[in-house]
PALO-637379 format. One record per residue (C-alpha): residue number from 1; x, y, z. Coordinates in steps of 0.2 Angstrom, whole numbers, plus 5000, padded with zeros to 4 digits. Layout:
REM residues N
{pos->NUM	px->X	py->Y	pz->Z}
...
END
This chain:
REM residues 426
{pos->1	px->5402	py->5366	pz->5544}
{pos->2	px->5404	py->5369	pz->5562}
{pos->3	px->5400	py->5386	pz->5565}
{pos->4	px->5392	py->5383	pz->5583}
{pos->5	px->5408	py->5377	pz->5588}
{pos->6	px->5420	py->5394	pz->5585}
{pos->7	px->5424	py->5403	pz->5599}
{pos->8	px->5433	py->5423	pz->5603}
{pos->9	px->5449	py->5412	pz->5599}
{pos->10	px->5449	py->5408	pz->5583}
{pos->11	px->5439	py->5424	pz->5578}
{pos->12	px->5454	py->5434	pz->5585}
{pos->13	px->5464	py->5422	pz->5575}
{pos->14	px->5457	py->5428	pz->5561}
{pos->15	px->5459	py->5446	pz->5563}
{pos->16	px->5476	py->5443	pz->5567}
{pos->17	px->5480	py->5436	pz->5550}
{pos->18	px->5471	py->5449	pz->5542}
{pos->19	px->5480	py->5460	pz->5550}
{pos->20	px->5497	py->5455	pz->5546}
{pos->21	px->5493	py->5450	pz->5528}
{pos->22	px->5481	py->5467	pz->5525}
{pos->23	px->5463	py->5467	pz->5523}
{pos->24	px->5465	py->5466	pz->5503}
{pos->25	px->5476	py->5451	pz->5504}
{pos->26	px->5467	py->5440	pz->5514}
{pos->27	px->5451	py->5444	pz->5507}
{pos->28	px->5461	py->5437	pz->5490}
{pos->29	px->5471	py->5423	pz->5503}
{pos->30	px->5452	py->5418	pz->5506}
{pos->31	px->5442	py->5420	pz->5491}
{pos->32	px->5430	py->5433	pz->5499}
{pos->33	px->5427	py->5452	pz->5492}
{pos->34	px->5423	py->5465	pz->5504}
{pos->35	px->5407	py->5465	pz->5514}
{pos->36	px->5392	py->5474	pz->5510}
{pos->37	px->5381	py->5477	pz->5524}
{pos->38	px->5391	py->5469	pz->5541}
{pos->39	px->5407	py->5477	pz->5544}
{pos->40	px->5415	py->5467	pz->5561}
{pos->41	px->5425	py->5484	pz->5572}
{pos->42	px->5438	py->5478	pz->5582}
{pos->43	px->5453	py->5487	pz->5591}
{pos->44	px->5450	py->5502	pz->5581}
{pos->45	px->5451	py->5492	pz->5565}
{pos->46	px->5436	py->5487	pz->5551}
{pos->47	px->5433	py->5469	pz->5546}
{pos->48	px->5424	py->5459	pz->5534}
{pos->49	px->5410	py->5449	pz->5543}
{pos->50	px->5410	py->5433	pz->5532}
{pos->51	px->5428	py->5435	pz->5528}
{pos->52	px->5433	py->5434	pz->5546}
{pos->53	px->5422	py->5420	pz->5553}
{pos->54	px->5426	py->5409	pz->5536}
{pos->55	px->5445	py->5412	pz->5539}
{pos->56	px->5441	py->5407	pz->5559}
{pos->57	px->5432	py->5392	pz->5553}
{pos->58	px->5451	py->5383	pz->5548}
{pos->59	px->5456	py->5388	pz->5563}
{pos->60	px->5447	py->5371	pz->5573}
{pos->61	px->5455	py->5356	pz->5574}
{pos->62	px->5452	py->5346	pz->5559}
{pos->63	px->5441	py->5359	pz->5550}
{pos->64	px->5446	py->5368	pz->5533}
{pos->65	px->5441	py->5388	pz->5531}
{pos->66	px->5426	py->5391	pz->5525}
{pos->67	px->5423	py->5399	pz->5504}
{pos->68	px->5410	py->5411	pz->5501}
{pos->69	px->5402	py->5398	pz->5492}
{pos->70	px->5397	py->5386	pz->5506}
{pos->71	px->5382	py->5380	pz->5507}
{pos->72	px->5371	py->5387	pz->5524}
{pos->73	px->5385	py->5401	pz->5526}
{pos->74	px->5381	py->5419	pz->5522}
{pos->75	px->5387	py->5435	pz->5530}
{pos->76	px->5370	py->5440	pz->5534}
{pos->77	px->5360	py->5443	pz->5552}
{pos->78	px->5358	py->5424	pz->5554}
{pos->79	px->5375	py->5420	pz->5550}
{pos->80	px->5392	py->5426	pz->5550}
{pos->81	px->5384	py->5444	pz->5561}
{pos->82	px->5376	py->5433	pz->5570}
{pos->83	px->5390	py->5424	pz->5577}
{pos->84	px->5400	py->5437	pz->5578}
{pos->85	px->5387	py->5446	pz->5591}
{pos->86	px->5383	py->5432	pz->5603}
{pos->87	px->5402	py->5431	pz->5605}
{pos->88	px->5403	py->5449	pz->5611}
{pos->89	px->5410	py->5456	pz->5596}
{pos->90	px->5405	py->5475	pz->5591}
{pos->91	px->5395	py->5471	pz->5571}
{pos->92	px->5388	py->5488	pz->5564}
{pos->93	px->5378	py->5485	pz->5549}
{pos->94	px->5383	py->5499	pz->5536}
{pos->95	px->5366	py->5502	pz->5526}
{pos->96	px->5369	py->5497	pz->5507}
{pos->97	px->5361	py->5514	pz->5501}
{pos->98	px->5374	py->5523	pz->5508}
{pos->99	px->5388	py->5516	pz->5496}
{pos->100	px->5391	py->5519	pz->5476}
{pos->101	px->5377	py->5513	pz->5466}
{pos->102	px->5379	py->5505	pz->5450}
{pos->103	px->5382	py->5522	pz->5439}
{pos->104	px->5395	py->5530	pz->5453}
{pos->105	px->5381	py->5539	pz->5462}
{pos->106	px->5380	py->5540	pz->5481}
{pos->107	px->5364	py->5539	pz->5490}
{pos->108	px->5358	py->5558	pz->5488}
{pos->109	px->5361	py->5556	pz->5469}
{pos->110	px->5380	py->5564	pz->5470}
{pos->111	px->5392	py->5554	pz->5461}
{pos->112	px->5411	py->5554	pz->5467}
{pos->113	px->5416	py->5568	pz->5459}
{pos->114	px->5401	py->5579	pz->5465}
{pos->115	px->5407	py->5575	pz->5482}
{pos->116	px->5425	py->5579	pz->5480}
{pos->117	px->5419	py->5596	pz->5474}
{pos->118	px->5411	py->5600	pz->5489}
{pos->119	px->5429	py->5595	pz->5500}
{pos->120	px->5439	py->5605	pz->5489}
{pos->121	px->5426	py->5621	pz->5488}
{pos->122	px->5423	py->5622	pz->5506}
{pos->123	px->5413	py->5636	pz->5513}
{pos->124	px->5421	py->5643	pz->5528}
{pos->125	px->5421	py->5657	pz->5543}
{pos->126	px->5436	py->5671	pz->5535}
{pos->127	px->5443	py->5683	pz->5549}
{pos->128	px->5452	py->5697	pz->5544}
{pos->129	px->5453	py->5689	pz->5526}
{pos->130	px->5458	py->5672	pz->5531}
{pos->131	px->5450	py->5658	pz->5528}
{pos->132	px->5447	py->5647	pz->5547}
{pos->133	px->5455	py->5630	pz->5546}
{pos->134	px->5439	py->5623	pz->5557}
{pos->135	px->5434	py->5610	pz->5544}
{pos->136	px->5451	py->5608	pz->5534}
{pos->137	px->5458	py->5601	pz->5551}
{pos->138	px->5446	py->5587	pz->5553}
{pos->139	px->5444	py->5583	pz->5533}
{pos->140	px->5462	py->5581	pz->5535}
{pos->141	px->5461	py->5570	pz->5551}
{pos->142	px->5449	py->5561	pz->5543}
{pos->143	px->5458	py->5556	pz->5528}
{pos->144	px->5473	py->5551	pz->5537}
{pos->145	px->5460	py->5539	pz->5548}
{pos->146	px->5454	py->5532	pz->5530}
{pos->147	px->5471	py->5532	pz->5523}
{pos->148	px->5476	py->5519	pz->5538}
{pos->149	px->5461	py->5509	pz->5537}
{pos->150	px->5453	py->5514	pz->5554}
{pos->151	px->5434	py->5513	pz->5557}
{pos->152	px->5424	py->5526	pz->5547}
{pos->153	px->5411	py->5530	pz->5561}
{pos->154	px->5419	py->5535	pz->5578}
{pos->155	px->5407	py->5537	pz->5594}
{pos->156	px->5405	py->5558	pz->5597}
{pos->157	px->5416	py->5557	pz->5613}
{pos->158	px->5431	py->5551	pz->5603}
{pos->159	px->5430	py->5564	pz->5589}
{pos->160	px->5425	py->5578	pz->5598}
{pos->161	px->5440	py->5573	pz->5608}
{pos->162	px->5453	py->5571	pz->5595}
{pos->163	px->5446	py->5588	pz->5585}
{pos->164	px->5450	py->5598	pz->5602}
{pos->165	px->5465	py->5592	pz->5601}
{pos->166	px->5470	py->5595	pz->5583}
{pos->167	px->5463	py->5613	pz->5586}
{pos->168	px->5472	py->5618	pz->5600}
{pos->169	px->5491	py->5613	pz->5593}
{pos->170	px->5489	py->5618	pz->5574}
{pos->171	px->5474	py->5632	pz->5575}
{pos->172	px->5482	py->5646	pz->5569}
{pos->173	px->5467	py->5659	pz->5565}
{pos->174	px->5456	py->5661	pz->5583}
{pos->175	px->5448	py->5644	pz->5581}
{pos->176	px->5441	py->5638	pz->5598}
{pos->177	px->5441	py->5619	pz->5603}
{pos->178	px->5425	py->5613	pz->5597}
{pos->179	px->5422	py->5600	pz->5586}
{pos->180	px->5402	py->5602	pz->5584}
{pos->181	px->5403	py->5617	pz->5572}
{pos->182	px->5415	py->5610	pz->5558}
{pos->183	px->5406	py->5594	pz->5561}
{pos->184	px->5388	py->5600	pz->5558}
{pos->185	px->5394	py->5611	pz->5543}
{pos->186	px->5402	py->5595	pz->5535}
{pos->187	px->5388	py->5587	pz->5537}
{pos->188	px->5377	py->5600	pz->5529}
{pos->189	px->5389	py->5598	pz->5515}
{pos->190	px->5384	py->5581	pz->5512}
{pos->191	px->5402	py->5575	pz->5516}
{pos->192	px->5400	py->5571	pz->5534}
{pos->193	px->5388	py->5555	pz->5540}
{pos->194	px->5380	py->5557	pz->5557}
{pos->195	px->5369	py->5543	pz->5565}
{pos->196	px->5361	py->5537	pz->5581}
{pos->197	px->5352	py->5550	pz->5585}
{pos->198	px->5333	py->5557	pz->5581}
{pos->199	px->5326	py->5571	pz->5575}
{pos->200	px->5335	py->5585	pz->5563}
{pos->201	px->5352	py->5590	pz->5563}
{pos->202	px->5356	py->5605	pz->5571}
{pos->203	px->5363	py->5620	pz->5560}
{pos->204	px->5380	py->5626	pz->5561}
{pos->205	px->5374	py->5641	pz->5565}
{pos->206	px->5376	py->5648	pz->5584}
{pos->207	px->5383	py->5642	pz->5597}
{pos->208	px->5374	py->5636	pz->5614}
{pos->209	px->5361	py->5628	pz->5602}
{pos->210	px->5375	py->5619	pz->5592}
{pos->211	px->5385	py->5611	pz->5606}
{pos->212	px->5370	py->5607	pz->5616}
{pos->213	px->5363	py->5595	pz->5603}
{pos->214	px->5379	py->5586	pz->5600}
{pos->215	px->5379	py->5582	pz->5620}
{pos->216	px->5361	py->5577	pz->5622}
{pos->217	px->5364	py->5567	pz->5606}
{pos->218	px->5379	py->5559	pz->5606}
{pos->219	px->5380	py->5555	pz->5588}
{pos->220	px->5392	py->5541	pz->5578}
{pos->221	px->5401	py->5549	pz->5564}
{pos->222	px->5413	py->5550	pz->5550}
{pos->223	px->5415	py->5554	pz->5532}
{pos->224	px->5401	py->5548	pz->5520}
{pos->225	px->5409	py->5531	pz->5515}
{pos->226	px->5411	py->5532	pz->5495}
{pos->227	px->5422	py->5548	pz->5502}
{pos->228	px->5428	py->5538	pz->5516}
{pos->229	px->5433	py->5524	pz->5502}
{pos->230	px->5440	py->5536	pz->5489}
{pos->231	px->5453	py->5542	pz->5501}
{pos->232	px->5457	py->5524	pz->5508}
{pos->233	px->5459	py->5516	pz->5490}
{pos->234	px->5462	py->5529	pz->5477}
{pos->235	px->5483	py->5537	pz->5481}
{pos->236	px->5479	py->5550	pz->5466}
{pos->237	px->5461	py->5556	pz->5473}
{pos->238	px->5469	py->5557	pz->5492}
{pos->239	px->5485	py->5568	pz->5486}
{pos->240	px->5473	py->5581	pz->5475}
{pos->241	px->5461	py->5584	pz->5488}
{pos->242	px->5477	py->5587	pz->5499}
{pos->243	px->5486	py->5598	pz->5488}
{pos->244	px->5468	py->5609	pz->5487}
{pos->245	px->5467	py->5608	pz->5504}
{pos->246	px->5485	py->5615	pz->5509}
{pos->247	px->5485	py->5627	pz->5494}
{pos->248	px->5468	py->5635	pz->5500}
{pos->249	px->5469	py->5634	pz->5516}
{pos->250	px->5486	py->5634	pz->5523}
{pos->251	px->5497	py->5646	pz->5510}
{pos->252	px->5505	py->5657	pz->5525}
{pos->253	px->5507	py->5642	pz->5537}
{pos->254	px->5520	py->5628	pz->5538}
{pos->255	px->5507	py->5613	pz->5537}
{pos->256	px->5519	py->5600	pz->5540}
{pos->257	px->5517	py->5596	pz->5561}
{pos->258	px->5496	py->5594	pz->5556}
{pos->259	px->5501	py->5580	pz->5542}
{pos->260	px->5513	py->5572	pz->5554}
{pos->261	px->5500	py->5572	pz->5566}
{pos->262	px->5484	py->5568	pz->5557}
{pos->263	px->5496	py->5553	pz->5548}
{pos->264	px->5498	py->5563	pz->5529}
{pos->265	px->5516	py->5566	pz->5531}
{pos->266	px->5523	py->5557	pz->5514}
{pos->267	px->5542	py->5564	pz->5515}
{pos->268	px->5539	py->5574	pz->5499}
{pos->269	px->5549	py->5589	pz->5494}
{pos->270	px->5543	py->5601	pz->5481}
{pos->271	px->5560	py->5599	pz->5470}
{pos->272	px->5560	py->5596	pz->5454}
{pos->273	px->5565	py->5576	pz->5451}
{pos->274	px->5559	py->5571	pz->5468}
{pos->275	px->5548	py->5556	pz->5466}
{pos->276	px->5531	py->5558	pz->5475}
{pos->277	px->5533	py->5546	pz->5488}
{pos->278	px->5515	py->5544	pz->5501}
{pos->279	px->5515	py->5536	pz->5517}
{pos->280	px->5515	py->5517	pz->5512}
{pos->281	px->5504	py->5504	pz->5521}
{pos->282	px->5516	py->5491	pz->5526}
{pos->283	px->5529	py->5480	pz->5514}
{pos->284	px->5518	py->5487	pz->5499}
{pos->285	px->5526	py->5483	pz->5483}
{pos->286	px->5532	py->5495	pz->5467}
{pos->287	px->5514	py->5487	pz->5460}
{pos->288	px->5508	py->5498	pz->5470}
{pos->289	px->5512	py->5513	pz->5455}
{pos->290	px->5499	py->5506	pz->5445}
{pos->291	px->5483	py->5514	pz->5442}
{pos->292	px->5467	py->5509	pz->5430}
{pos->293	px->5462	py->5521	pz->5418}
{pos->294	px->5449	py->5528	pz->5430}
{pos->295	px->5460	py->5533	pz->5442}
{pos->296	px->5473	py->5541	pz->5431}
{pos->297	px->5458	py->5548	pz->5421}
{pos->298	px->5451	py->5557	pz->5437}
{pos->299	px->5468	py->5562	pz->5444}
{pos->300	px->5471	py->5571	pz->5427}
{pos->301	px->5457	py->5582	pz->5428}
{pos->302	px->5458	py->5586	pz->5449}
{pos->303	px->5477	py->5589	pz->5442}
{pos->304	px->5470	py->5601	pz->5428}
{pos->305	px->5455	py->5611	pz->5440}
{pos->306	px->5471	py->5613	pz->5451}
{pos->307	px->5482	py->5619	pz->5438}
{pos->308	px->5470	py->5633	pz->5431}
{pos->309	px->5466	py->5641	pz->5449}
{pos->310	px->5483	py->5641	pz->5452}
{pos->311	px->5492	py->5648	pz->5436}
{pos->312	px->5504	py->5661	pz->5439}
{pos->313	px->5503	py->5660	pz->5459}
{pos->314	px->5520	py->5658	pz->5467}
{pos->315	px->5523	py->5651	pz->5484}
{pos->316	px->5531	py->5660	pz->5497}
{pos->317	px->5547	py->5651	pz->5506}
{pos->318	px->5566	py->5658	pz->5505}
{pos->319	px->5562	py->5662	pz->5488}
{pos->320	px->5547	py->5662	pz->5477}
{pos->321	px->5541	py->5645	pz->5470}
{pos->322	px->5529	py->5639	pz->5460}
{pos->323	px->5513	py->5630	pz->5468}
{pos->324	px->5517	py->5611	pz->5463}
{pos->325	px->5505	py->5595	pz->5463}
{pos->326	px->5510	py->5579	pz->5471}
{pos->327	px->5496	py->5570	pz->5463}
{pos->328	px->5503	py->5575	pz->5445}
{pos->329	px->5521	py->5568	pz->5451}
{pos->330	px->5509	py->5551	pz->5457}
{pos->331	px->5500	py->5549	pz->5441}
{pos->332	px->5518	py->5551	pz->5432}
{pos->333	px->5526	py->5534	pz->5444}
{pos->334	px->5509	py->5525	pz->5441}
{pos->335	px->5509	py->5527	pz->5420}
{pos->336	px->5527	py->5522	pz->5421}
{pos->337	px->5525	py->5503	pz->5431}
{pos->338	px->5541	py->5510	pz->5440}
{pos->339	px->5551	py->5508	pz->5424}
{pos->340	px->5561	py->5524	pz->5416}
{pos->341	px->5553	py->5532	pz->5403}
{pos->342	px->5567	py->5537	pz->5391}
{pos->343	px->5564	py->5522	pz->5378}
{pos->344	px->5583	py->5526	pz->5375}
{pos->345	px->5586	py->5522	pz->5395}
{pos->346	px->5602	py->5511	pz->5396}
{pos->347	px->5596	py->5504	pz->5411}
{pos->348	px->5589	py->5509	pz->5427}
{pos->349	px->5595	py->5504	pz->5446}
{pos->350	px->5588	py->5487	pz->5449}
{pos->351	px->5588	py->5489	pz->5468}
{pos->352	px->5572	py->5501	pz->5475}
{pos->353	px->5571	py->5512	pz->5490}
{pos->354	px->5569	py->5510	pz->5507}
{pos->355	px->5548	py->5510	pz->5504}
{pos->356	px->5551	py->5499	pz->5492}
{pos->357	px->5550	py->5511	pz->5475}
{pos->358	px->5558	py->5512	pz->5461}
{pos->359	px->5573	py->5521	pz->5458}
{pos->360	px->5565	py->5536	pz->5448}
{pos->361	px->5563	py->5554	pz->5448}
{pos->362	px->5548	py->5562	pz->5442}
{pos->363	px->5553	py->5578	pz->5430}
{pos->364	px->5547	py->5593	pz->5422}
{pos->365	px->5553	py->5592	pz->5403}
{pos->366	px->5549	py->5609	pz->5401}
{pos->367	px->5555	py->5619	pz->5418}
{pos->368	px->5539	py->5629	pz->5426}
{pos->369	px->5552	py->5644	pz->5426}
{pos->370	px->5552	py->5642	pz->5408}
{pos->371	px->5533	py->5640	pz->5404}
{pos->372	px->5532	py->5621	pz->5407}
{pos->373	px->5516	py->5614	pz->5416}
{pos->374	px->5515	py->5606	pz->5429}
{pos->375	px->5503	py->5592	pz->5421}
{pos->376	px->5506	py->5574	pz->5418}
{pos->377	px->5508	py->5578	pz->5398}
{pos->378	px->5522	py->5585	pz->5402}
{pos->379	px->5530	py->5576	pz->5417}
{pos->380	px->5543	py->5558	pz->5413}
{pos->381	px->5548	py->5547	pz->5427}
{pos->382	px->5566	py->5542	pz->5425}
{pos->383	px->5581	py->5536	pz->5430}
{pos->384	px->5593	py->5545	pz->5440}
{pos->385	px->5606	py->5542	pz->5425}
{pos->386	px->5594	py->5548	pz->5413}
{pos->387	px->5588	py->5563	pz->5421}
{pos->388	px->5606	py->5570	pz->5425}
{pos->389	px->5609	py->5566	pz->5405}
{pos->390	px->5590	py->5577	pz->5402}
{pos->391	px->5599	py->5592	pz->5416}
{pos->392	px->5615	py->5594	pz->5410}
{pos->393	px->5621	py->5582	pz->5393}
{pos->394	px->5626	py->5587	pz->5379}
{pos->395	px->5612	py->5580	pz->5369}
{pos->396	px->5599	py->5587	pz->5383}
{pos->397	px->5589	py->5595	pz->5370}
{pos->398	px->5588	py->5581	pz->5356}
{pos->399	px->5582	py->5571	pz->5373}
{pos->400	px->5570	py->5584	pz->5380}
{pos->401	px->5560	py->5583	pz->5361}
{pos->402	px->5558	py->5565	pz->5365}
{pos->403	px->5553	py->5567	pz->5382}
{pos->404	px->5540	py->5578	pz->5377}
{pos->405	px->5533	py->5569	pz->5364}
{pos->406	px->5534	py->5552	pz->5376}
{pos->407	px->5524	py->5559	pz->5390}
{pos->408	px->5511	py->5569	pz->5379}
{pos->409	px->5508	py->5550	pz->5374}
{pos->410	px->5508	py->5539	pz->5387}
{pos->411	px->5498	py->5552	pz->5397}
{pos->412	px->5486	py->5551	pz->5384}
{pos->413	px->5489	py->5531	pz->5382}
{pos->414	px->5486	py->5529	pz->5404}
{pos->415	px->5470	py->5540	pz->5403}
{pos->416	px->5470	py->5557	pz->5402}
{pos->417	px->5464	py->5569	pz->5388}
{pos->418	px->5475	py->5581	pz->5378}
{pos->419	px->5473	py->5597	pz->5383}
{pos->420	px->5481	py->5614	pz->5381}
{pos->421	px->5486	py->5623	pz->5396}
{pos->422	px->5470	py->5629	pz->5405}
{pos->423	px->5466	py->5647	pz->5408}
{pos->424	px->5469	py->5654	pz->5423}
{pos->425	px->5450	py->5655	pz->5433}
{pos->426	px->5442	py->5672	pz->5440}
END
């Protein structure tokens, strides 16, 4: 081991190839899981410490990378972080109590569901019976930063800069361009990490009091990282907060230029049979559908909280449509492994689209016109054959009895609960 002997080069080396390979599959490429405590930031990306300088290691004439198992080699202060800081790289060290413990708690005892309560039951300012976009703006920039994999925890210059700026092209109810009041409130919230500073955080109350203790403070922040984490990993968890979000917050307004901004634009239409397509990270593969029971599990019941507050409520455009979820259409695609549903399908297209999907089209086998629900026990993924057979085919209703009973199964087969269809809430 020759850890003396690696210089900027091969650690930029490294990060190069983790770039182009993605963080996930050159952790796998190298044997490493992601870091715990030293997190290396670099050109607005997020490393692993000991993954990074391990992977540098092979880069030396004659040497081999280094596996986590090597003796004398850790990612701790007096190694791997160590390195990486007398070479002029920026390290942070990302306290282990502020991740999930063992039982799914965060630090302050909320578990993940606790907190994705509080971003989808947001107190905010109303005027005029309106609800301020302030704090739905920056969740929604901050989940595009997680869903691209950019640092958690940006200096105060650099979000108060781009919060400004988010403000003054989609505010659309009097907000004013400033970043510390949505920023303190989050945090208030428990949603929102604020550091390097001393002394209490200020309210959210106010207002020369407020922006004054941003400037003397300066503070890094972000979203509290099992947050931060959810949105980055879990496609199901980031398109149910989203539908809340735009459903809540954004009913009148066109929120399409904000998502293309923030980076949330996913190409969906709410059609019936339009697969639920999110912005990809790049050359993913149609593995990327699957889920684990956990995920389709929570995904079913943010589907289900969604569906009962929004029971009956029509969506205003050229005519009146129903309120549709994007993470039901995603739970759909994931129990299906990108295979049609009909077990009488005579084959589905082998090719896949331009994101590299599989030809399917996610439909309701009972139309919302007619009663259906717009629930995952009631949705099939199929083929384009298939589903023009399910519209308008002769036997369209023998096959709409098996398509019932199909995705009534393999929802409750991929993790959800049966359920009958909630009541609307008060």
């Amino acid at each position: 081991m020759a850890l003396a002997d690696i210089s900027r080069v091969e650690i930029e080396k490294a990060i190069e190839e983790c770039d182009r390979l993605g963080r996930d599959a050159f952790l796998a490429a190298y044997g490493f899981r992601r870091a715990r405590r030293y997190v290396l930031v670099h050109g607005g990306g997020q490393y692993d410490s000991k993954a990074i300088v391990g992977a540098a290691h092979g880069f030396l004439p004659g040497e081999r990378p280094l596996t986590p198992d090597t003796p004398g080699f850790s990612g701790g202060a007096k190694h791997a972080a160590r390195l990486l800081g007398r070479l002029g790289f920026d390290v942070v060290e990302e306290p282990t109590h502020d991740g999930p413990t063992h039982d799914g708690s965060t630090h302050d005892g909320s578990t993940h569901d606790e907190l994705i309560h509080r971003v989808t039951h947001l107190k905010v300012h109303r005027s005029a019976g309106r609800p301020a976009l302030y704090k739905p703006i920056v969740l929604l920039w901050a989940m595009g930063r997680a869903l691209r994999g950019e640092a958690r925890l940006l200096p105060w210059s650099d979000t108060e800069e781009a919060v400004k700026d988010l403000l003054a092209r989609h505010g659309r109810r009097g907000e004013r361009l400033r970043a510390d009041y949505p920023i303190a409130s989050l945090h208030h919230e428990g949603v929102w990490e604020l550091r390097d500073f001393t002394g209490p955080v200020t309210t959210a109350h106010g207002d020369a009091g407020v922006k004054r203790w941003f400037a003397e403070n300066q503070p890094r922040g972000g979203l509290v990282q099992p947050l931060h984490e959810l949105f980055r990993d879990s496609a199901v968890t980031r398109l149910a907060v989203l539908d809340d979000l735009l459903d809540t917050f954004f009913e009148d307004l066109d929120p399409a230029p904000l998502l293309a901004d923030v980076g949330l634009d996913d190409g969906e239409s709410d059609g019936d049979g339009d697969p639920a397509e999110p912005r990809p990270a790049p050359a993913r593969a149609p593995e990327q559908w699957l889920l684990t029971a956990a995920e389709y599990e929570r995904g079913s019941r943010l589907v289900e909280e969604k569906e009962a507050r929004n029971r009956g409520r029509r969506r205003a455009r050229t005519t009146l449509g129903p309120v549709r979820s994007r993470a039901a259409r995603y739970l759909v695609l994931g129990r299906s492994q990108g295979r049609c549903e009909n077990p009488d399908c005579a084959g589905q297209p082998a090719d896949v689209t331009d994101r590299n999907h599989p030809i399917l089209e996610v439909d309701h086998v009972i139309g919302l016109a007619e009663g259906g629900r717009d629930h995952p026990s009631q949705m099939v993924a199929l083929c384009p054959n298939c589903h023009a057979v399910k519209t308008r085919g002769r036997t369209r209703e023998a096959l709409r009895d098996v398509l019932l009973r199909v995705a009534r199964e393999r929802h409750e087969a991929g993790g959800g609960r049966s359920a009958e269809a909630p009541e609307a809430s008060g």
